[in-house]
C-alpha positions as a Markdown table, in Angstrom:
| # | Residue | x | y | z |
|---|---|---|---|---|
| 1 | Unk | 105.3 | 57.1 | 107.8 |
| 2 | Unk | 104.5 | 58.8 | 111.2 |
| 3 | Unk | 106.9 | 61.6 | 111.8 |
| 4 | Unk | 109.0 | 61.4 | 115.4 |
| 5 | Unk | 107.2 | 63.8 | 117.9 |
| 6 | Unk | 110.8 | 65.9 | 117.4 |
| 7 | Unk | 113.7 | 65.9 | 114.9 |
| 8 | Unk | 117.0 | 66.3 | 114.8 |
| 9 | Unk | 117.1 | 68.3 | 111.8 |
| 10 | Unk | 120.1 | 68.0 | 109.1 |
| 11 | Unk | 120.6 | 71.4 | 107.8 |
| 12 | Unk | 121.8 | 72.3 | 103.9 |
| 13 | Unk | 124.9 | 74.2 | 103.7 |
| 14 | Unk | 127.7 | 73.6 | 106.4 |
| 15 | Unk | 128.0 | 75.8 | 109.4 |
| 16 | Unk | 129.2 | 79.6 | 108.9 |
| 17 | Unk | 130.8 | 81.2 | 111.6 |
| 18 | Unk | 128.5 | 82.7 | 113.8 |
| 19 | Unk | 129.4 | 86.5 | 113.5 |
| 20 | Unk | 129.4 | 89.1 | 116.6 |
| 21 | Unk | 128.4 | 92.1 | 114.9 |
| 22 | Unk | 126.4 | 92.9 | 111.7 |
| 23 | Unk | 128.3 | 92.3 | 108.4 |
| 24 | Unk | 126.5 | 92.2 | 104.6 |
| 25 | Unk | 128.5 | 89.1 | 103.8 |
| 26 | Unk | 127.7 | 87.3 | 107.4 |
| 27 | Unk | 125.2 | 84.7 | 107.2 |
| 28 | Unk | 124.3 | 84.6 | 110.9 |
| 29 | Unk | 125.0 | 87.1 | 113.7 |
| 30 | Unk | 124.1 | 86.8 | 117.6 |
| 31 | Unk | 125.5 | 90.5 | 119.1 |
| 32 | Unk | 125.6 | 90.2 | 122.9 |
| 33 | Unk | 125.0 | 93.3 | 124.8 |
| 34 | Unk | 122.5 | 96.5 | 124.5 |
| 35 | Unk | 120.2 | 95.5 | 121.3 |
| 36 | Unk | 119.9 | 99.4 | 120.9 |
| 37 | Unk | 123.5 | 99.6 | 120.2 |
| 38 | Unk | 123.3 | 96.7 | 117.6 |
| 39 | Unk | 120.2 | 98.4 | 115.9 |
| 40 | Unk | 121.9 | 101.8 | 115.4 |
| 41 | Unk | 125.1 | 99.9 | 113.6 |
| 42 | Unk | 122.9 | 98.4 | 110.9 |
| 43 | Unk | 122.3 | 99.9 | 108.0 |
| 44 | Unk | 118.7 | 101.8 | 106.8 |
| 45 | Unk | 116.3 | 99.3 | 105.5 |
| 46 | Unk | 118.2 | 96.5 | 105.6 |
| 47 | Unk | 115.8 | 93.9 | 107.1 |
| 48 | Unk | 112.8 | 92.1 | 105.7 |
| 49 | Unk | 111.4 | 90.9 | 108.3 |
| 50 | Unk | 111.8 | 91.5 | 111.6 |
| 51 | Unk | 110.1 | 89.1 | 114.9 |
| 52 | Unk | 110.6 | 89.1 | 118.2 |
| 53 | Unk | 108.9 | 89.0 | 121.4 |
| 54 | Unk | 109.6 | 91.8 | 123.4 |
| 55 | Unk | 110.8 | 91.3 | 127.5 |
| 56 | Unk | 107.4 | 91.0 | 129.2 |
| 57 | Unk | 107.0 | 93.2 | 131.9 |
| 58 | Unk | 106.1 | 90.5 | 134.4 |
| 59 | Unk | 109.4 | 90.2 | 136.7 |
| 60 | Unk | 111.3 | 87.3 | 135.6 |
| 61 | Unk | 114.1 | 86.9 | 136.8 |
| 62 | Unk | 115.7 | 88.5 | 133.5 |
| 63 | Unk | 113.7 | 91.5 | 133.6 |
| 64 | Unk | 113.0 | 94.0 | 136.1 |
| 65 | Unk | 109.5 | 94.9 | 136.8 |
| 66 | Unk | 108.7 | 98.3 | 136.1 |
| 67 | Unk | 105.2 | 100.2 | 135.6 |
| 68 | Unk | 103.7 | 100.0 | 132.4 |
| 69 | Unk | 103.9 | 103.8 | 131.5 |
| 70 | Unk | 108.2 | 103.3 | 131.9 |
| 71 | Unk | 108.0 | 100.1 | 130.4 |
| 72 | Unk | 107.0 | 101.2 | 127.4 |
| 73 | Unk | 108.6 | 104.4 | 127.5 |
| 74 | Unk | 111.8 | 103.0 | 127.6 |
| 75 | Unk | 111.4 | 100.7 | 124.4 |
| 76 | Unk | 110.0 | 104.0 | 122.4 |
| 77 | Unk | 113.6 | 104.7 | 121.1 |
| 78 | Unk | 114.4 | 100.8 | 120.3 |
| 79 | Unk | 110.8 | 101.3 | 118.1 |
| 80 | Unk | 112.1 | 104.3 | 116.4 |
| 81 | Unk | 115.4 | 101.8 | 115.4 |
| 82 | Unk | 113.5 | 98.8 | 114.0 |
| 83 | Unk | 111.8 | 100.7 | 111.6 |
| 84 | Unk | 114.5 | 102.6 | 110.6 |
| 85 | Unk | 116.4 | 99.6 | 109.5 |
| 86 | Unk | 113.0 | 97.6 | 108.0 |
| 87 | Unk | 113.3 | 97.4 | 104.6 |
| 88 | Unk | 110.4 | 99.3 | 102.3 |
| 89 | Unk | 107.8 | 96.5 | 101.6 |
| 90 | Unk | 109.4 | 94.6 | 105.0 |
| 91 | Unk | 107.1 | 93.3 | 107.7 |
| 92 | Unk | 107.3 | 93.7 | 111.4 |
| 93 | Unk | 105.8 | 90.7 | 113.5 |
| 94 | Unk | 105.4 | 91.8 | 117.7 |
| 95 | Unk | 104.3 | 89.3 | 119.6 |
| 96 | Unk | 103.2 | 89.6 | 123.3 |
| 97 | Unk | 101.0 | 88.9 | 125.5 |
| 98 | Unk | 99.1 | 91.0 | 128.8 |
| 99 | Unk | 100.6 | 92.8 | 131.5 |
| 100 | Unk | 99.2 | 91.8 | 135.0 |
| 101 | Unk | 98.8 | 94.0 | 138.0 |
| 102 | Unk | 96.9 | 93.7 | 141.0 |
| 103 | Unk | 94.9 | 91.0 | 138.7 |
| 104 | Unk | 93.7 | 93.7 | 136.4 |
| 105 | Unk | 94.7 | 92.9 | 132.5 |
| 106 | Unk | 96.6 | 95.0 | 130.0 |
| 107 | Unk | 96.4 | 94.0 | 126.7 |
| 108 | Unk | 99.7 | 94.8 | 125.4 |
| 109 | Unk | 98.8 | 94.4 | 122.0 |
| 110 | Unk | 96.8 | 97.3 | 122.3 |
| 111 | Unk | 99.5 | 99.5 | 124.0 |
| 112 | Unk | 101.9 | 99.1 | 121.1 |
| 113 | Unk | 99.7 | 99.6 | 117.9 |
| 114 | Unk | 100.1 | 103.4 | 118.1 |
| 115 | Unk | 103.7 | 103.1 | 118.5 |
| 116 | Unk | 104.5 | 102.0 | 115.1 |
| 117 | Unk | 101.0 | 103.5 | 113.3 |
| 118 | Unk | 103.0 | 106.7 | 114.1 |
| 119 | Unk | 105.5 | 105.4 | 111.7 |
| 120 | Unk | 102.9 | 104.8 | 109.1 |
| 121 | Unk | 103.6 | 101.2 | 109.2 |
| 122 | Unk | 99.9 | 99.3 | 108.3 |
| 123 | Unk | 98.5 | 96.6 | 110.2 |
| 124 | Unk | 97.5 | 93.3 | 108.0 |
| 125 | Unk | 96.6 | 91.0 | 110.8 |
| 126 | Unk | 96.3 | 90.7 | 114.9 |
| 127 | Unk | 97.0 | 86.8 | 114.8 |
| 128 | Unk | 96.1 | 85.2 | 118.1 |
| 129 | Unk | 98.2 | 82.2 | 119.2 |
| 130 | Unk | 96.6 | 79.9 | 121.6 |
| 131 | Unk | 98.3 | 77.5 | 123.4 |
| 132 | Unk | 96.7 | 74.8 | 126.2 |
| 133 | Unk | 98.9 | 74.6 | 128.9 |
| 134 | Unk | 100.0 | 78.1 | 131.0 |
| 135 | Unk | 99.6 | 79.6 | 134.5 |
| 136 | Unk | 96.1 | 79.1 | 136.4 |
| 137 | Unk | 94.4 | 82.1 | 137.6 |
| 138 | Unk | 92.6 | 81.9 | 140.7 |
| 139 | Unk | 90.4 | 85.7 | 140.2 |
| 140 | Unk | 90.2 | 85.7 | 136.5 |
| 141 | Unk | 89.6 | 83.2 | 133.4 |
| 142 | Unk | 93.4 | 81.6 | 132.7 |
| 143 | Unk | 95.1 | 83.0 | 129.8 |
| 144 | Unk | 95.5 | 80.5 | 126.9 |
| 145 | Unk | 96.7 | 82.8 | 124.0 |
| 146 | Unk | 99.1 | 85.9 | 123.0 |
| 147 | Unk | 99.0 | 87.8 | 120.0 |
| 148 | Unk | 101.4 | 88.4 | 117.2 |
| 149 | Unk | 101.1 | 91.8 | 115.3 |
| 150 | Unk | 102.2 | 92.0 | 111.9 |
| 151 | Unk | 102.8 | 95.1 | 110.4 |
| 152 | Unk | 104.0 | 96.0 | 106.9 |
| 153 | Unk | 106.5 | 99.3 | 106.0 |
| 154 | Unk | 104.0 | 100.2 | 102.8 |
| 155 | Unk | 101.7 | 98.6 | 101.0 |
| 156 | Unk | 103.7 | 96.6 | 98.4 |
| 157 | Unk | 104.9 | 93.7 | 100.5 |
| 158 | Unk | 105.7 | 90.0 | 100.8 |
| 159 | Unk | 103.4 | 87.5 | 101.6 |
| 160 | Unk | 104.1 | 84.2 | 100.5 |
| 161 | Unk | 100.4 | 82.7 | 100.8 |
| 162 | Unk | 101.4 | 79.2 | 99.0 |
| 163 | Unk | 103.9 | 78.6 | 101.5 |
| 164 | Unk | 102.1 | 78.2 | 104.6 |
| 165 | Unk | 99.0 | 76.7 | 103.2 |
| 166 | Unk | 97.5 | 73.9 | 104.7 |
| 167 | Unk | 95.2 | 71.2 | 104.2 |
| 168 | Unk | 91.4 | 72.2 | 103.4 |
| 169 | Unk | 88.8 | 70.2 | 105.6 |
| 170 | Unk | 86.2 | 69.7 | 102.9 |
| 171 | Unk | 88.8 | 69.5 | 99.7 |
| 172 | Unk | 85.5 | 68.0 | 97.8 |
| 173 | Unk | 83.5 | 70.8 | 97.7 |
| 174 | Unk | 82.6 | 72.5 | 94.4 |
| 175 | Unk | 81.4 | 75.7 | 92.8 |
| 176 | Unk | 77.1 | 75.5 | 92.8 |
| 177 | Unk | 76.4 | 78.2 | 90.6 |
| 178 | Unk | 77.7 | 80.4 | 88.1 |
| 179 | Unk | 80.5 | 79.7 | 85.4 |
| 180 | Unk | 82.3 | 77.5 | 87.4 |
| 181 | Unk | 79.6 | 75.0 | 88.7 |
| 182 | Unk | 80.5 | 71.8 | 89.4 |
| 183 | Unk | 84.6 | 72.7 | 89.5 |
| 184 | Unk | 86.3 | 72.2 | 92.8 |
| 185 | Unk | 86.0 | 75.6 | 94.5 |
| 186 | Unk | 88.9 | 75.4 | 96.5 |
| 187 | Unk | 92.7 | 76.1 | 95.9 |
| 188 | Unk | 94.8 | 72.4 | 95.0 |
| 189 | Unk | 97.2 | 73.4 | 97.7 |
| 190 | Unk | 94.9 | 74.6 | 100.9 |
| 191 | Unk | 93.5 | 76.9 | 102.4 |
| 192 | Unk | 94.5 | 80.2 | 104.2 |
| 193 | Unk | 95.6 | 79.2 | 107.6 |
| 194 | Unk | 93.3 | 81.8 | 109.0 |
| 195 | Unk | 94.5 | 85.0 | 111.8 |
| 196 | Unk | 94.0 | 82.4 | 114.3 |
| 197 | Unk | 96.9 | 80.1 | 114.9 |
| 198 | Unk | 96.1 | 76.6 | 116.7 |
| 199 | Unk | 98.1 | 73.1 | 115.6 |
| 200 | Unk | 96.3 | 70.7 | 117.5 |
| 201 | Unk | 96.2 | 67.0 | 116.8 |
| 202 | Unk | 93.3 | 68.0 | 113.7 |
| 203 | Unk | 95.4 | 71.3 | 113.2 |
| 204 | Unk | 95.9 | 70.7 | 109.4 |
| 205 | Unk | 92.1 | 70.8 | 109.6 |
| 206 | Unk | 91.4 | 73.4 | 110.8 |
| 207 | Unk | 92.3 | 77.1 | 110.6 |
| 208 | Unk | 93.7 | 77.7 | 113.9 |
| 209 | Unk | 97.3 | 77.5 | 114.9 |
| 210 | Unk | 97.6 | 76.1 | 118.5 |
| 211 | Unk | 101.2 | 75.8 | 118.5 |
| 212 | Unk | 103.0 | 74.8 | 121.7 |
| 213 | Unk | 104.2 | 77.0 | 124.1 |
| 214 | Unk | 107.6 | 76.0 | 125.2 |
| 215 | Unk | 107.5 | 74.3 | 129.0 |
| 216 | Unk | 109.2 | 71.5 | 130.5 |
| 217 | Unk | 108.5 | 68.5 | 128.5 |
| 218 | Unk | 108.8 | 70.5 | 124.7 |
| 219 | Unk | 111.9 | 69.3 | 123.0 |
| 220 | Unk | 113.2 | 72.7 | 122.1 |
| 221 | Unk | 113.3 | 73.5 | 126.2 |
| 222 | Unk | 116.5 | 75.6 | 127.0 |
| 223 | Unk | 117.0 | 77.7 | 130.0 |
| 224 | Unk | 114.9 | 80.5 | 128.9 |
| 225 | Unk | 111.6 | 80.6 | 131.1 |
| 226 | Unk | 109.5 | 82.0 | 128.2 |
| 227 | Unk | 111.1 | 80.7 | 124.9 |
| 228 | Unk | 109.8 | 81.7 | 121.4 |
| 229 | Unk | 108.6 | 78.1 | 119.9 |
| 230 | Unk | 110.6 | 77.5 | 116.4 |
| 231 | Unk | 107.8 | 76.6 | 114.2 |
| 232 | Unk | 105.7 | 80.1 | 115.4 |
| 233 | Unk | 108.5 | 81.7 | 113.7 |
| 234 | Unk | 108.7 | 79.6 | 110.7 |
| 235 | Unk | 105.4 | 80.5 | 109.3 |
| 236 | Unk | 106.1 | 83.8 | 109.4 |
| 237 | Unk | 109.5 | 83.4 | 107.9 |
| 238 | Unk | 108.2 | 81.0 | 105.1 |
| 239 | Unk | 105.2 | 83.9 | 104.2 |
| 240 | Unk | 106.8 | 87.2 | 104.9 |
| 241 | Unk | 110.6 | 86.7 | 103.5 |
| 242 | Unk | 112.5 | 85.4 | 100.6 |
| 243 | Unk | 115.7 | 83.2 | 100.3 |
| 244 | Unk | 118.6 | 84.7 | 101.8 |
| 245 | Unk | 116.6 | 87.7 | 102.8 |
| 246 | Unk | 117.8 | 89.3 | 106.5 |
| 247 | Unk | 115.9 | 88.2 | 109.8 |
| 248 | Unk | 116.3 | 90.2 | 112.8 |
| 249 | Unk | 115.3 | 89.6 | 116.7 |
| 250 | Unk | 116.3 | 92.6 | 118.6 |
| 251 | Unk | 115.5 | 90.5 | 122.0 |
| 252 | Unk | 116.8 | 87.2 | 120.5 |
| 253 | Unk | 116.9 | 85.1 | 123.9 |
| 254 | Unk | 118.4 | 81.5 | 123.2 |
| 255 | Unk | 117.9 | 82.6 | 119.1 |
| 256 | Unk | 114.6 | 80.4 | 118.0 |
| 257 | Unk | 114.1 | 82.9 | 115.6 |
| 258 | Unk | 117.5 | 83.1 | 114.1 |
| 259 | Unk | 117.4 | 78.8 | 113.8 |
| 260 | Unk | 113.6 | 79.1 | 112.0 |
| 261 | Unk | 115.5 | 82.0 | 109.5 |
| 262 | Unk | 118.8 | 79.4 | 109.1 |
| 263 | Unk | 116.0 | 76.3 | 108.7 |
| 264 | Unk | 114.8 | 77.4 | 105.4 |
| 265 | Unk | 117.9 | 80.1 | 103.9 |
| 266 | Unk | 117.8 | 83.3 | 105.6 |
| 267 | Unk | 120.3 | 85.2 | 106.9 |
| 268 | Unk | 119.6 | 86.4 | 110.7 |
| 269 | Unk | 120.8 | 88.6 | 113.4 |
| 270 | Unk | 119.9 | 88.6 | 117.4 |
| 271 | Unk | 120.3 | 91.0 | 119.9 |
| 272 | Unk | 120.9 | 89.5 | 123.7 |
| 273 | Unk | 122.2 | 91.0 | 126.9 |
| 274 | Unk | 121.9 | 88.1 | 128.7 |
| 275 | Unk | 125.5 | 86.1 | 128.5 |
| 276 | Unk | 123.7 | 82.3 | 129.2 |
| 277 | Unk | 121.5 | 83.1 | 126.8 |
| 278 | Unk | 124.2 | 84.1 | 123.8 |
| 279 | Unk | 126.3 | 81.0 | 124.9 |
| 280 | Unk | 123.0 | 79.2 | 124.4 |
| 281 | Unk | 122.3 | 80.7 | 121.2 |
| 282 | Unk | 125.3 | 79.7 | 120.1 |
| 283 | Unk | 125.4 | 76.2 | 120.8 |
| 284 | Unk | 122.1 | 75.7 | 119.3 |
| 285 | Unk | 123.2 | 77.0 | 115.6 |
| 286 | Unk | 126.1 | 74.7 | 116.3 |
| 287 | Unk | 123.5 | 71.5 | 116.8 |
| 288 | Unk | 121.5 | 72.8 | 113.7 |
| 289 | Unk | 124.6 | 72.6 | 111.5 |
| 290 | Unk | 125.4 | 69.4 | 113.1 |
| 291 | Unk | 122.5 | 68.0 | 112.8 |
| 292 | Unk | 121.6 | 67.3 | 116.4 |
| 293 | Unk | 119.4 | 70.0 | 117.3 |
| 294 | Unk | 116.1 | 68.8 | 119.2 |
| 295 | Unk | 113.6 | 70.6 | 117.3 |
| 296 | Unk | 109.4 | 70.3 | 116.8 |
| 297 | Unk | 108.9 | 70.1 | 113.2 |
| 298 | Unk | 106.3 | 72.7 | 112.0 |
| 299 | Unk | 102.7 | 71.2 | 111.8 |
| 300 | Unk | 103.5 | 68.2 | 114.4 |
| 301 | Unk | 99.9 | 67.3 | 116.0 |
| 302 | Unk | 100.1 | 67.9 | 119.9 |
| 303 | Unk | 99.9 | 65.1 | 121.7 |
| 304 | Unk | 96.6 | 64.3 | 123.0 |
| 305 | Unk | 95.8 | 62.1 | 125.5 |
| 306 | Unk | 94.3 | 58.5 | 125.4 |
| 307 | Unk | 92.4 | 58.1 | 128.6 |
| 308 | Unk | 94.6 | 55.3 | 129.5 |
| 309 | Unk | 97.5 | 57.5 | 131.0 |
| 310 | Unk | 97.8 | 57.8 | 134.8 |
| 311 | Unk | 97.9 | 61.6 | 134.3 |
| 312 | Unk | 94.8 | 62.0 | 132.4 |
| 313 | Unk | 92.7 | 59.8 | 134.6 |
| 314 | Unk | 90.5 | 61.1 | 136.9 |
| 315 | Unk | 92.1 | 60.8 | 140.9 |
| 316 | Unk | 91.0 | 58.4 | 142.7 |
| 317 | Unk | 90.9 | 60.8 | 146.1 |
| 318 | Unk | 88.2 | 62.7 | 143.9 |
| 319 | Unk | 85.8 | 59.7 | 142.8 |
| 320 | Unk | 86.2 | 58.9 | 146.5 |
| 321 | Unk | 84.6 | 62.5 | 147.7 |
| 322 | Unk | 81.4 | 62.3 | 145.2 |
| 323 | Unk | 78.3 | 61.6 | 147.1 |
């Protein structure tokens, strides 16, 4: 059977209180207010994994624009936090995109690397998440993809590769040579999913994750304008943590990455200034534990069109103008 294009997902335990500030016994905690003040509250190593993506410096309405030298400036001591509260053997996944001015590019990805190689955390992958619907550029290619760094606090670490297998595209093939000919040569559960994340409608065929960015029509749509996808958190979640390990988002937003720690029996904890989005946060973990929470199950194919919808036909005013 098909699955439904989204789910309202039944959850396994019954709903804990949603705490305000951190506590060891607390299962889920959204703290409204400065995430700097959060972070220095919690306790030295205490996370396993922590994911966010940090306030673009683009001028949305929830951020102010600033230049890219005080931008970054002024997240240096909220660095120095999150790695004092990673856990040794913890991973730290930044995701972001460019900075844009005067139609020149910054990769942000590459600003940030040296703020946490300072802290002798180690790189283990640049994953690149592309996505097919965003902004159109008039003096420049438009941007389809962001990037994820994931760093790890040492090199014994978590990475649960199992987990986030997926399907190989030629599970036939077999060993042509040596001790093994003629044995399948691949792994019974999948393969890798790759450093390059696209689901697409073939996406468990491929090794790129194309997983949906989160516009008008997504069924996870709140009223943040640039809102973390569930299931881009829940691969990283499944790989990179254990059961009832901590989560944190220090820039939690409407708290998609505390719901993809709840989905599968984390703990979690988000930091958000923003009051509409803690209110939101909060009545999403109540849908979750309710079971009524719209939600894109991880690995969903993306919709793609059949040539039959008015949308994807060609406009009539253009076949009119062709010589």
């Amino acid at each position: 059977m098909n699955k439904p294009a989204y789910a309202h997902e039944q959850p396994l335990f019954g709903a804990p209180t949603i705490a305000a500030e951190f506590s060891p016994e607390a299962e889920v905690v959204v703290a409204a207010g400065d995430c700097l003040e959060t972070l220095r509250t919690l306790p030295r190593g205490s996370m396993q994994l922590i994911i966010t993506s940090p306030p673009y410096n683009i001028g949305k309405d929830y951020e102010k624009a600033t230049d890219l030298d005080r931008y970054l400036r002024a997240l240096t001591p909220i660095v120095d936090e999150l790695v004092r509260v990673l856990r040794s053997g913890g991973s730290l996944c930044w995701q972001v995109g460019n900075y844009v001015e005067e139609s020149e590019v910054f990769p942000l990805d590459i600003f940030y690397y040296p703020f946490f190689k300072k802290h002798g955390l180690r790189l283990r992958n640049r994953i690149v998440w592309h996505f097919a619907h965003g902004l159109h550029a008039r003096k420049r290619f438009s941007g389809r993809y962001e990037v994820l760094l994931w760093f790890t606090k040492g090199d014994s670490y978590t990475f649960n590769l199992d987990d986030i297998r997926v399907p190989s595209k030629y599970p036939g093939k077999r060993h042509f040579k040596g001790e093994k000919y003629g044995q399948p040569s691949g792994n019974p559960l999948g393969k890798n999913p790759s450093d390059v994340w696209q689901i697409l409608a073939h996406e468990w065929e491929t090794a790129m994750w194309d997983i949906p960015n989160v516009k008008a029509n997504h069924p996870e749509k709140t009223i943040h304008p640039c809102q973390f996808p569930i299931e881009l958190v829940e691969r990283c979640v499944l790989a990179l943590t254990s059961p009832r390990d901590w989560v944190l988002d220090p820039f939690s937003g409407v708290g998609s990455a505390l719901l993809a720690a709840l989905r599968h029996d984390r703990r979690a904890i988000g930091c958000e200034k923003e009051r509409d989005y803690v209110q939101a946060s909060h009545e999403r973990i109540r849908a979750f534990y309710a079971g009524a929470l719209p939600y894109r199950p991880l690995g969903r194919p993306v919709h793609v069109p059949s040539g039959r919808e008015k949308v994807s036909r060609i406009p009539e005013e253009w076949l009119a103008e062709e010589p």
